[in-house]
N, CA, C and O of each residue as an XYZ file, in Angstrom:
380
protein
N     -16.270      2.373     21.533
C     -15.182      2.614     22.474
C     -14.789      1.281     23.110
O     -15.616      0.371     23.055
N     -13.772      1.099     23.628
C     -12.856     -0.246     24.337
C     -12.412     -0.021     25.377
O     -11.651      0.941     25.484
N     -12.712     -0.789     26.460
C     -12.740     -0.836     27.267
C     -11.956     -0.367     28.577
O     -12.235     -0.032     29.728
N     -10.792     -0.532     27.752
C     -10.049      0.282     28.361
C      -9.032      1.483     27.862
O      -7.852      1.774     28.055
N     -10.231      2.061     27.053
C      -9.787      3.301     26.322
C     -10.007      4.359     27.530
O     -10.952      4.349     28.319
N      -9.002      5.209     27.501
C      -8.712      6.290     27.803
C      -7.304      7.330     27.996
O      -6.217      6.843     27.684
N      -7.344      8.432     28.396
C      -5.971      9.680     27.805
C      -5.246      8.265     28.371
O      -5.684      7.342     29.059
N      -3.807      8.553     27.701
C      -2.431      8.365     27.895
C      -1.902      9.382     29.111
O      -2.219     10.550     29.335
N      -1.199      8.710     29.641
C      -0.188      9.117     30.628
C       1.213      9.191     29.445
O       1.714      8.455     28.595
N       1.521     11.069     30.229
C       2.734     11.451     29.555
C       3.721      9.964     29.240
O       3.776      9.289     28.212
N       4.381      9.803     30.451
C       5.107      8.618     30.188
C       4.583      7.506     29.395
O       5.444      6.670     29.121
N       3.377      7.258     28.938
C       2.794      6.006     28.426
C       3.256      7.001     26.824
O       3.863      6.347     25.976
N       3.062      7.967     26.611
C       3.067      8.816     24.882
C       4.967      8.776     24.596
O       5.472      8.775     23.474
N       5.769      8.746     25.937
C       6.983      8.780     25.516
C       7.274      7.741     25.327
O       8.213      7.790     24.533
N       6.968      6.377     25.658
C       7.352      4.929     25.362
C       6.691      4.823     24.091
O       7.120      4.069     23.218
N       5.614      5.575     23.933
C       4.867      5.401     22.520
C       5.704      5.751     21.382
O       5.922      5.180     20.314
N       6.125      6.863     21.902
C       7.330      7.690     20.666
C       8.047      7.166     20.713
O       8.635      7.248     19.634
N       8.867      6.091     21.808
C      10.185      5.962     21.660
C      10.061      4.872     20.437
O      10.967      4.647     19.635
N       8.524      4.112     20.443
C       8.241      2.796     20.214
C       8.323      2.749     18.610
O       8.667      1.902     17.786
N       7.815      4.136     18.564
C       7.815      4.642     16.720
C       8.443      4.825     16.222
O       8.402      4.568     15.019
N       9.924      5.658     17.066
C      11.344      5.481     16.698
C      11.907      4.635     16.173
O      12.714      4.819     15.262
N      11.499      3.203     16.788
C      12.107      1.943     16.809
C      11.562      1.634     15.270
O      12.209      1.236     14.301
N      10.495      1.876     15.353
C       9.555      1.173     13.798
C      10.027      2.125     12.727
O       9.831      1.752     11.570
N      10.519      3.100     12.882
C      11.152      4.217     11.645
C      12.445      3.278     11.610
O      12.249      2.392     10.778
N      13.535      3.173     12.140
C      14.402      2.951     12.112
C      14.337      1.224     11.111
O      15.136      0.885     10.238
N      13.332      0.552     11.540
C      13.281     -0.770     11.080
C      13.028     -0.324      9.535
O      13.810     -0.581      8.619
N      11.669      0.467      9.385
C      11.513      1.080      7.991
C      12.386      0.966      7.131
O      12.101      0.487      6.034
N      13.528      1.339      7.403
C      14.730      2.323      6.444
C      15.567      0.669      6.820
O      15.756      0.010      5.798
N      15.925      0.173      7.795
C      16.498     -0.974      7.773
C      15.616     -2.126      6.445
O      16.223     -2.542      5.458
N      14.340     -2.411      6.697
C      13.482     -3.080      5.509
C      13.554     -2.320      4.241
O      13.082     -2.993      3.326
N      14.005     -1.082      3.835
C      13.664     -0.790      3.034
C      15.627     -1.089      2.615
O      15.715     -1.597      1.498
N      16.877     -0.891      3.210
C      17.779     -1.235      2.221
C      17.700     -2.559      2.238
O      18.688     -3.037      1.680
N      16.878     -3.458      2.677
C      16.924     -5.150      2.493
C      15.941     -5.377      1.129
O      15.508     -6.405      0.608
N      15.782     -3.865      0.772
C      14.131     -4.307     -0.281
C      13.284     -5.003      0.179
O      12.715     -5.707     -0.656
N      12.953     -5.100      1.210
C      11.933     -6.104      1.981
C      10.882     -4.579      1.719
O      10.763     -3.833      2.691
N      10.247     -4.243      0.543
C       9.156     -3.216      0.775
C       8.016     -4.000      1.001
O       7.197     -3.129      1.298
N       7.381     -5.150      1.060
C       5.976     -5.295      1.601
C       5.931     -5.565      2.956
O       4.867     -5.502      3.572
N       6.922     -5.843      3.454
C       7.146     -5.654      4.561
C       7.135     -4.325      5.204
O       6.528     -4.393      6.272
N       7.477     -3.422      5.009
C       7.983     -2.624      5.375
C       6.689     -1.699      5.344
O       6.430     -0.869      6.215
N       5.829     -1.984      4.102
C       4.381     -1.099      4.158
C       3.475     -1.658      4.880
O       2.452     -1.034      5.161
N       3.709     -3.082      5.359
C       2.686     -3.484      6.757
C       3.441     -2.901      8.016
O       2.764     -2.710      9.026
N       4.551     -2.656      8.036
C       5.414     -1.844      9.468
C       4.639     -0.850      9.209
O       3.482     -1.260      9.303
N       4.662      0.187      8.948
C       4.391      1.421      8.336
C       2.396      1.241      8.431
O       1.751      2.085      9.054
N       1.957      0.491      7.986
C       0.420      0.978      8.248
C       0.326      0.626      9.415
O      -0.268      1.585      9.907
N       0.626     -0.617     10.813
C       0.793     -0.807     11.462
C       0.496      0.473     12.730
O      -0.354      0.649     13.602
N       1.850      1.275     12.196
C       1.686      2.593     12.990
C       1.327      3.918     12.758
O       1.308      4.883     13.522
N       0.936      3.767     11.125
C       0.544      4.766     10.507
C      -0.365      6.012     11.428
O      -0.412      7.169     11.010
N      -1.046      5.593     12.691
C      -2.630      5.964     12.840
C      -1.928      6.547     14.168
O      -2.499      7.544     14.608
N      -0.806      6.120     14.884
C      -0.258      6.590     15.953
C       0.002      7.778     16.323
O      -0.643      8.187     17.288
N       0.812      8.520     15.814
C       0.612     10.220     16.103
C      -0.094     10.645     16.506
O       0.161     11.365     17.470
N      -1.817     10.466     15.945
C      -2.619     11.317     15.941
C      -3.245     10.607     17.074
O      -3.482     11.398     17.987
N      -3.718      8.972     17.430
C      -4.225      8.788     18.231
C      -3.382      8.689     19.133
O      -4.204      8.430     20.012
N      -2.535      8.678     19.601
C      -1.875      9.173     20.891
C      -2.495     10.072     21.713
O      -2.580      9.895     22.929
N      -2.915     10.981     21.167
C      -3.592     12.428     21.988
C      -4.610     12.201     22.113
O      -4.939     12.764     23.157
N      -5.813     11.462     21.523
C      -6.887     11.380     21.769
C      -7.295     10.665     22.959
O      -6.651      9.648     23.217
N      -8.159     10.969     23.672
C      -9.010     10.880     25.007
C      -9.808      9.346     25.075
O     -10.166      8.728     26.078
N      -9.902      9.093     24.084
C     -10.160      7.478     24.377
C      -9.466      6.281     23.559
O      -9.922      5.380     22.854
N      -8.125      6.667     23.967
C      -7.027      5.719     22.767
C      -7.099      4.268     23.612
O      -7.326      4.207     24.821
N      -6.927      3.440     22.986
C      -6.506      1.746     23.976
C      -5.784      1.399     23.439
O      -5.934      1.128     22.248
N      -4.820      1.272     23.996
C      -3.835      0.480     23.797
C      -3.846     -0.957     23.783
O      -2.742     -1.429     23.514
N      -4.689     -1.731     23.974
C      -5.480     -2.678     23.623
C      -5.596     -3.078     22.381
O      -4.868     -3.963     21.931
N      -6.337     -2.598     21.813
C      -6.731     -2.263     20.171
C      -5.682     -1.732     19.376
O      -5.691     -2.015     18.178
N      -4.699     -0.947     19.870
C      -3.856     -0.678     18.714
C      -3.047     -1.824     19.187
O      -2.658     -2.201     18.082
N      -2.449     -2.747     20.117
C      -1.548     -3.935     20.123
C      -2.491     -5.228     19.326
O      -1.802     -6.040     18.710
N      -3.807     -5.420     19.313
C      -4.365     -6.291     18.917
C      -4.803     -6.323     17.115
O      -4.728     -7.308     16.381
N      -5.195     -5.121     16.792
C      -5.591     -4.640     15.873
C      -4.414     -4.388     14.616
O      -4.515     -4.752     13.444
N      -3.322     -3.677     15.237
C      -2.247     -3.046     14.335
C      -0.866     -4.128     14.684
O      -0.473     -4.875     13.789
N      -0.326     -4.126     15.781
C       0.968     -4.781     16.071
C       0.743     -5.951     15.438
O       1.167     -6.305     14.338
N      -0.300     -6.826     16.581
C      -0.678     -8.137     16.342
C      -0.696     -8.873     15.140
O      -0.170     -9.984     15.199
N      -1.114     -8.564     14.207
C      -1.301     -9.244     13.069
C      -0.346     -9.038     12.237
O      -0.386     -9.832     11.296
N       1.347     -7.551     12.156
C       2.148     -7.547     11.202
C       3.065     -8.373     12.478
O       4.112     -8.674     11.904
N       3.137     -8.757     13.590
C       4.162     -9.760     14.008
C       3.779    -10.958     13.550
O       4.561    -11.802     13.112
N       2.231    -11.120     13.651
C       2.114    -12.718     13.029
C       2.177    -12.680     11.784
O       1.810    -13.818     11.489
N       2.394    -12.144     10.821
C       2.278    -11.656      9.127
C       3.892    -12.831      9.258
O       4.010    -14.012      8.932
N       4.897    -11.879      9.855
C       6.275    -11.804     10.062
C       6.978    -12.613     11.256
O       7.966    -12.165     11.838
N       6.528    -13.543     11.493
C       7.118    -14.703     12.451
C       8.146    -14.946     12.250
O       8.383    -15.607     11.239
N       9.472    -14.435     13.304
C      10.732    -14.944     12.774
C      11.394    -13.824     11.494
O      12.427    -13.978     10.842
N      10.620    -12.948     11.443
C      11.183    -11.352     10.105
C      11.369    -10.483     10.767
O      12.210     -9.652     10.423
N      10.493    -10.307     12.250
C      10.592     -9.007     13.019
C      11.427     -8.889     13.454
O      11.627     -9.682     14.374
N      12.652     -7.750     13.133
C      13.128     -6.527     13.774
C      13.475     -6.779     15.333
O      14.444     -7.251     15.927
N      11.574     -5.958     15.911
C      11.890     -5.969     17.602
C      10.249     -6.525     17.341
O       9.514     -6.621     16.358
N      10.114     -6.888     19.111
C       8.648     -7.436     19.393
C       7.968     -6.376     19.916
O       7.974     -6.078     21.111
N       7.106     -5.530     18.650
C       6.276     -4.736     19.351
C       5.227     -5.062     20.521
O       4.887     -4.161     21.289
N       4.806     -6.141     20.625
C       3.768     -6.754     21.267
C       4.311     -6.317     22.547
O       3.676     -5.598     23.318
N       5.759     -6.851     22.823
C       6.033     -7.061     24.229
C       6.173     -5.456     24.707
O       6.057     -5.327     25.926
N       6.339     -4.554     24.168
C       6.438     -3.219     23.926
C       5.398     -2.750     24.248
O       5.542     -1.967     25.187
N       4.154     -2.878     23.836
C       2.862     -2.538     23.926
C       2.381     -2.434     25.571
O       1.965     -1.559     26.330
N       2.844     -4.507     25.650
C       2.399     -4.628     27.150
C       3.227     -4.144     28.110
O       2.800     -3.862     29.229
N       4.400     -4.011     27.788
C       5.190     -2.970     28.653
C       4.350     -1.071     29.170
O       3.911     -0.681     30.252
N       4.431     -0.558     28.187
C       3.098      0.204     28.271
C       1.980      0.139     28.708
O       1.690      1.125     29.386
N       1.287     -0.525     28.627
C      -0.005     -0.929     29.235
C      -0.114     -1.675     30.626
O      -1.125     -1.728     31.325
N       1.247     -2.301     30.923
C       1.721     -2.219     32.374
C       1.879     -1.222     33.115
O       1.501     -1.370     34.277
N       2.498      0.169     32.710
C       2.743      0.929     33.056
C       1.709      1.745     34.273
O       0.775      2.374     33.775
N       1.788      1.766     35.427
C       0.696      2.744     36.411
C       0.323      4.009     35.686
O       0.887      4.480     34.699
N      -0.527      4.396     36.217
C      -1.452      5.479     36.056
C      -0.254      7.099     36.415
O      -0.722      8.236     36.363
């Protein structure tokens, strides 16, 4: 567990969704550029999101460090939007 795992606040799961929105939409944008390896590191990135959203000891921590982190640095200057700053927007967010 991490440290600062625990439930989501409603509002923290709707910035989450809105956040996945954003990454579907890029999907289908990478995918008419044929940019597909791109597009399958977007895509595993958030693959795991749905489900851990609901779970009781999610961090948002770990999914910005673990998942975001490394397909923005993959893609320096390719990305879309900055999930990162997205993340910490969220994780700013009060209780």
């Amino acid at each position: 567990m991490h440290p600062d795992s625990k439930p989501l606040t409603d509002a923290q799961r709707q910035k989450l969704c809105k956040m996945l929105h954003h990454a579907l939409v890029d999907l289908r944008m990478l995918g008419y550029a044929k940019n597909s390896e791109q597009a399958s590191d977007l895509a595993d990135a958030f693959h795991n999101l749905p489900n851990e959203l609901w779970q009781k000891d999610f961090s948002l921590s770990f999914f910005r460090d673990a998942f975001i982190a490394p397909y923005q640095k993959k893609y320096t200057g390719q990305v879309i939007r900055n999930y990162i700053a997205m993340v910490d927007e969220i994780i700013a967010m009060k209780d």
